[in-house]
C-alpha positions as CSV (number, residue, x, y, z in Angstrom):
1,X,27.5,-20.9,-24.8
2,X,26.4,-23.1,-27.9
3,X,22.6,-22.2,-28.2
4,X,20.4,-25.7,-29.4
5,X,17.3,-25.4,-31.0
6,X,14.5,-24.2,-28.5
7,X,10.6,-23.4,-28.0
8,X,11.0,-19.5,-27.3
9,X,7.5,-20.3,-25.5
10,X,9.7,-21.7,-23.3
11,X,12.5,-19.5,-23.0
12,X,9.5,-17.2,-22.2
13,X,8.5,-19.5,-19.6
14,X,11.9,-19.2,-18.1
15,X,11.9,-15.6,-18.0
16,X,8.8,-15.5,-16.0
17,X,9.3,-17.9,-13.7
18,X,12.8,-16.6,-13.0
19,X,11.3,-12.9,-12.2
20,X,8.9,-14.7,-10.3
21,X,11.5,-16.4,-8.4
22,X,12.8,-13.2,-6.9
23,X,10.2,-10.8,-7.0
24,X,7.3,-12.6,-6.4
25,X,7.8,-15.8,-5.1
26,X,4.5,-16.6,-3.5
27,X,3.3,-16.2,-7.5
28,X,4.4,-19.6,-8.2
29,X,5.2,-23.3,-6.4
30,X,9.0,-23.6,-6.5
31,X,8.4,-27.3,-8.0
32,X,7.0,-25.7,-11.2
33,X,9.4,-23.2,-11.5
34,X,12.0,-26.1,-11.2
35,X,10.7,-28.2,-13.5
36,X,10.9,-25.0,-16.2
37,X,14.1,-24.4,-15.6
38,X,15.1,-28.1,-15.8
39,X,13.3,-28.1,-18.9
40,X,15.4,-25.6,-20.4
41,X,18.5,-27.5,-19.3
42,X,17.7,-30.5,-20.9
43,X,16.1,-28.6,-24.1
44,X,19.9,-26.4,-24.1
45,X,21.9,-29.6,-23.0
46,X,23.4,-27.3,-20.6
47,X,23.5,-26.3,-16.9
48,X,22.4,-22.8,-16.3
49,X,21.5,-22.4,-12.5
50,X,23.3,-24.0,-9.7
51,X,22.4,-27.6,-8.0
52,X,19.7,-26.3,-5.9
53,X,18.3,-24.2,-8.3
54,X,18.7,-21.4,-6.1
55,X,20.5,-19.6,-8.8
56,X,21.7,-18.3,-12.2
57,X,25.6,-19.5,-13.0
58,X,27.5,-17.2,-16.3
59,X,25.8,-19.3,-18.9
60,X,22.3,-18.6,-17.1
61,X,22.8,-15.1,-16.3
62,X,23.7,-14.8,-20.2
63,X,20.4,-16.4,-21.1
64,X,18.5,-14.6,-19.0
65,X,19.5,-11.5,-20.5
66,X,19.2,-12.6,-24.3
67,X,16.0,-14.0,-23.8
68,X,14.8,-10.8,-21.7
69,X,15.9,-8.6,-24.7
70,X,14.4,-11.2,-27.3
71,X,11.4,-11.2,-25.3
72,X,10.5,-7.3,-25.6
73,X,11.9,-7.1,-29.1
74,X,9.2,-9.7,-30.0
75,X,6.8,-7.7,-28.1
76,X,7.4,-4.7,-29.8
77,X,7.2,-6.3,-33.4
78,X,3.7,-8.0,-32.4
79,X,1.5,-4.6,-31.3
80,X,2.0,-2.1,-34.5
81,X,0.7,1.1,-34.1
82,X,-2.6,0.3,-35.8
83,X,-3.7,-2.1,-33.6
84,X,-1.9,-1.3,-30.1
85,X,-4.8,-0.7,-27.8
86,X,-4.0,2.7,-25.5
87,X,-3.0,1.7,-22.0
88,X,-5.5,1.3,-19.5
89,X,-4.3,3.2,-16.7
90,X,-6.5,2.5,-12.6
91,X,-5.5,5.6,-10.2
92,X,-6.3,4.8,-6.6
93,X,-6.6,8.0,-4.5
94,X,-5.2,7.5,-0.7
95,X,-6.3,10.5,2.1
96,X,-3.3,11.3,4.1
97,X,-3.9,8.4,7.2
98,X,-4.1,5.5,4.8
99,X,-0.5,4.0,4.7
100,X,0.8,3.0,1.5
101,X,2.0,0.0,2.6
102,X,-1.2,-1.4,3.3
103,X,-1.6,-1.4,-0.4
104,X,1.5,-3.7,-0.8
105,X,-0.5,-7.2,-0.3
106,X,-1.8,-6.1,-3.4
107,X,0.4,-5.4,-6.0
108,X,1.2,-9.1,-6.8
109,X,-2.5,-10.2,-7.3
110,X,-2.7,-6.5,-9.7
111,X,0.3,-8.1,-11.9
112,X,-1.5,-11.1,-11.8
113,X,-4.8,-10.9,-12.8
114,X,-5.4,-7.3,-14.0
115,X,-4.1,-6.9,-17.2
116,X,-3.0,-2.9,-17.0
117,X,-0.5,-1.1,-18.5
118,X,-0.6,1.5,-15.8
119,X,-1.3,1.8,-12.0
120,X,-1.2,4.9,-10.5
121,X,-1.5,5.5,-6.8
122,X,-1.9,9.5,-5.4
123,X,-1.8,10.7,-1.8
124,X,-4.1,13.4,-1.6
125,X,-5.8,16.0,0.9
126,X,-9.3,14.4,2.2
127,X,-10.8,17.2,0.5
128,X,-9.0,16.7,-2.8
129,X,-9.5,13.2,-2.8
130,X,-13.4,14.0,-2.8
131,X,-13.3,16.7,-5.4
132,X,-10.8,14.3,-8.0
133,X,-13.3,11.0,-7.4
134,X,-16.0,13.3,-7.8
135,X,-14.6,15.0,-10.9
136,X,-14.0,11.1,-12.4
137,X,-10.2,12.5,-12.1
138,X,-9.5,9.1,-9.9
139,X,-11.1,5.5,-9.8
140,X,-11.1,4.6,-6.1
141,X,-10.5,6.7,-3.2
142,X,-9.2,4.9,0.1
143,X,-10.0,7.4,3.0
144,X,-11.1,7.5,6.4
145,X,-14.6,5.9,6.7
146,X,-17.1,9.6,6.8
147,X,-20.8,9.4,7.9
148,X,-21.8,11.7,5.0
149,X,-20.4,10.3,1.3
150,X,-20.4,12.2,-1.7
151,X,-23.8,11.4,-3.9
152,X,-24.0,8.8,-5.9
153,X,-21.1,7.2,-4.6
154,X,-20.8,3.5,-3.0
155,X,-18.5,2.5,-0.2
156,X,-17.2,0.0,1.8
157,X,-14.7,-1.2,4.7
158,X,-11.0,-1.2,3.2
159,X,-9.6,-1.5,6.7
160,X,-8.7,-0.7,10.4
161,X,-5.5,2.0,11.4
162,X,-4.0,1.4,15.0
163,X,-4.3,4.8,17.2
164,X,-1.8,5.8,19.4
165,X,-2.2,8.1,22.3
166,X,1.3,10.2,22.8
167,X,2.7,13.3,23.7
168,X,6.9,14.3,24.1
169,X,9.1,12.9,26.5
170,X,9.7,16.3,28.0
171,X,5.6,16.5,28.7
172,X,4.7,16.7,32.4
173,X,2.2,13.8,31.3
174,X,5.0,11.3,30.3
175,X,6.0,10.4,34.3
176,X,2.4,9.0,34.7
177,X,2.3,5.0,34.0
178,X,-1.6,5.2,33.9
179,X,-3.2,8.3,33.1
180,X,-7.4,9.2,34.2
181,X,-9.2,10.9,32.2
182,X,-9.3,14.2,34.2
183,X,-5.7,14.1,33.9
184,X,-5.8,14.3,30.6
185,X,-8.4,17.1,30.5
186,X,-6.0,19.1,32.4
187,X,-3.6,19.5,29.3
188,X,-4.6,20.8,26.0
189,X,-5.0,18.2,23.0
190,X,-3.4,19.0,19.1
191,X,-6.2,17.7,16.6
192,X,-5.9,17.2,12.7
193,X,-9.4,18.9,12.2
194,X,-10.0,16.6,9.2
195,X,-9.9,13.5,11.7
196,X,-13.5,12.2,13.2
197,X,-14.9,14.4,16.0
198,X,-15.1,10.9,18.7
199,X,-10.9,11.7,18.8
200,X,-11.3,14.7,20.0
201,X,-11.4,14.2,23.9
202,X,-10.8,17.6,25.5
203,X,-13.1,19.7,24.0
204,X,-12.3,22.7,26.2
205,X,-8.3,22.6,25.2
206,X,-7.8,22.0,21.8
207,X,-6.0,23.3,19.0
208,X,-7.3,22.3,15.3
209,X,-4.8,21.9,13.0
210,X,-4.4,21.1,9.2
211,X,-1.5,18.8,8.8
212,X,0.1,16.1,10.0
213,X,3.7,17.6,10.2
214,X,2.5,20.6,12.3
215,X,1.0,18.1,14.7
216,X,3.8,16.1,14.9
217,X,6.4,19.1,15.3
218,X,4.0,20.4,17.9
219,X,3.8,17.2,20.1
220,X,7.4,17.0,19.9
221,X,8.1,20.3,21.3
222,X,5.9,19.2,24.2
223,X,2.6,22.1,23.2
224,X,-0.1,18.8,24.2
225,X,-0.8,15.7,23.6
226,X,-2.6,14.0,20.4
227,X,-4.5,10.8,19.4
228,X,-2.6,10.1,16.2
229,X,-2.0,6.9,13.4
230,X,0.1,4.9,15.0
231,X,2.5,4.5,11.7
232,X,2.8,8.2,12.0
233,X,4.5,8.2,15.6
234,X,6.1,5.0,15.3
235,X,9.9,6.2,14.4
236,X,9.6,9.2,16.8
237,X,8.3,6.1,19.9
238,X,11.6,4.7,18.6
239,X,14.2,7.4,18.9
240,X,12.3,8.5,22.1
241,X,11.1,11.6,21.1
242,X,7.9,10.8,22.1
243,X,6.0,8.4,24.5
244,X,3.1,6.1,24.2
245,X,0.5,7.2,27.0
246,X,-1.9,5.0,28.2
247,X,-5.6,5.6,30.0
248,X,-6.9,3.5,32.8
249,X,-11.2,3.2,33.6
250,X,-11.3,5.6,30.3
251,X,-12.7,4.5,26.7
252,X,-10.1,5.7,24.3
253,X,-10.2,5.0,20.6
254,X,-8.0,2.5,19.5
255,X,-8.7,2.1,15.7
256,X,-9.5,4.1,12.7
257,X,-11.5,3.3,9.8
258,X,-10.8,3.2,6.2
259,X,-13.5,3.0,3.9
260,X,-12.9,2.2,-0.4
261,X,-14.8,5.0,-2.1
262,X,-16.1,5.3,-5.9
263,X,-18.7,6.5,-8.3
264,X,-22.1,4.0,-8.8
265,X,-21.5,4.9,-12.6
266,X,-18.6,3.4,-12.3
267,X,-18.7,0.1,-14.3
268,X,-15.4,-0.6,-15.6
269,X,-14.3,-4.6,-15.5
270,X,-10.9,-3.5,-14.6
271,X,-11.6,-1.1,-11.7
272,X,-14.6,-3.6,-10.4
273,X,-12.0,-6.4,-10.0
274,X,-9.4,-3.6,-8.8
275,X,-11.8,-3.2,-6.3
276,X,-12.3,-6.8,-5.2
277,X,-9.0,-7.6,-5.1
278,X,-8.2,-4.3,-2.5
279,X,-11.4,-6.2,-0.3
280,X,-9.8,-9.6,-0.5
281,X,-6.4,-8.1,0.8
282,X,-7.6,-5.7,3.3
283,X,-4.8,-4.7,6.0
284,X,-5.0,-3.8,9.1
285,X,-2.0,-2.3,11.2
């Protein structure tokens, strides 16, 4: 390919808006990232993508990879070791119930508008996640909403966790379409001890326990039932290991809460838009 005389603001342009195109495509309108790339065309006087735009042809793909490599050469030669500033790096704590994938609404607004080096995202014991915020170890903690909060903290509503009421196929409870609630008192209940004390329905029957994967391997081998997050049981409702009970003329939980956690000292730009950001794309699932 014979290489013209171009702006390599543009041919930065075109890298952007091509990475865009595939891994972020709700970034950008495809009409601007057309005209970019029909730009470079007519700046080459060459055809580097396909009629529709849709993608790179050999001569593109080439391009794309020079100007990549050009790109972080250029980047490298620009921040000398004087006068690099150390990465900023965000770490958001999540408690064991908070589902990573309620986090990933935000990663393309993080790119966007936060200019960090680093993100770091930790899945940690309730307990541990206190201790860390506490401790300055972490910026944010995402955990089940808690009556009592650490001092000199500040919290709000991140989001709402479907509940799922379940117990193993085998489970003498599994015939029963409809279940009452002295039905349900009749068989013991497995609890996460760390999870708030409304879930825990049959106070008589109940065995606390620490983690999630005893709970689960438990209520599969049929030892009670459980009130769970429902993106813990969902492959096991698939592949049938267990069932999805339901109550009739009974209040049962149905959601959890997630609260955002941090420090009041905490007055970092980054971390206060961070935090904005995780309240303008709360999830609930």
């Amino acid at each position: 390919m014979r290489m013209q005389h171009t702006d390599i603001g543009l041919l930065s342009r075109f890298v952007k808006a091509y990475e865009q195109r595939h891994h972020y495509p709700e970034m950008t309108s495809s009409s601007s990232r057309k005209k970019i790339f029909s730009d470079l065309e007519q700046s080459l006087n060459c055809t580097l993508f396909d009629p529709d735009y849709s993608r790179l042809n050999e001569q593109g793909q080439q391009l794309y990879q020079r100007a990549k490599q050009l790109q972080l050469q250029l980047d490298n030669f620009l921040q000398s070791p004087v006068d690099k500033p150390q990465p900023q790096q965000i770490v958001i704590g999540l408690d064991e119930f908070v589902p990573s994938q309620s986090l990933l609404q935000c990663y393309p607004r993080f790119i966007s508008e936060l200019s960090l080096q680093q993100l770091k995202l930790v899945q940690l014991s309730s307990r541990q996640l206190q201790q860390q915020l506490v401790n300055g170890n972490i910026d944010i903690a995402l955990r089940v909403a808690q009556q009592n909060k650490p001092p000199k903290t500040h919290s709000r509503r991140y989001c709402n966790l479907s509940l799922a009421l379940a117990c193993a196929a085998r489970h003498s409870l599994s015939k029963h379409q409809q279940l009452s609630a002295e039905q349900l008192q009749r068989h013991r209940q497995l609890c996460l001890s760390h999870l708030p004390l409304e879930l825990q329905l049959n106070r008589v029957s109940c065995w606390q326990l620490s983690h999630r994967e005893m709970l689960h391997d438990l209520l599969v081998l049929g030892m009670g039932w459980a009130i769970a997050p429902r993106h813990w049981l969902e492959s096991s409702f698939r592949n049938g290991s267990l069932i999805e009970l339901h109550l009739s003329n009974y209040f049962s939980p149905t959601k959890l809460e997630i609260e955002i956690l941090w420090l009041n000292s905490q007055h970092d730009s980054q971390v206060a838009q961070c935090l904005n950001l995780l309240s303008l794309s709360a999830y609930d699932g």
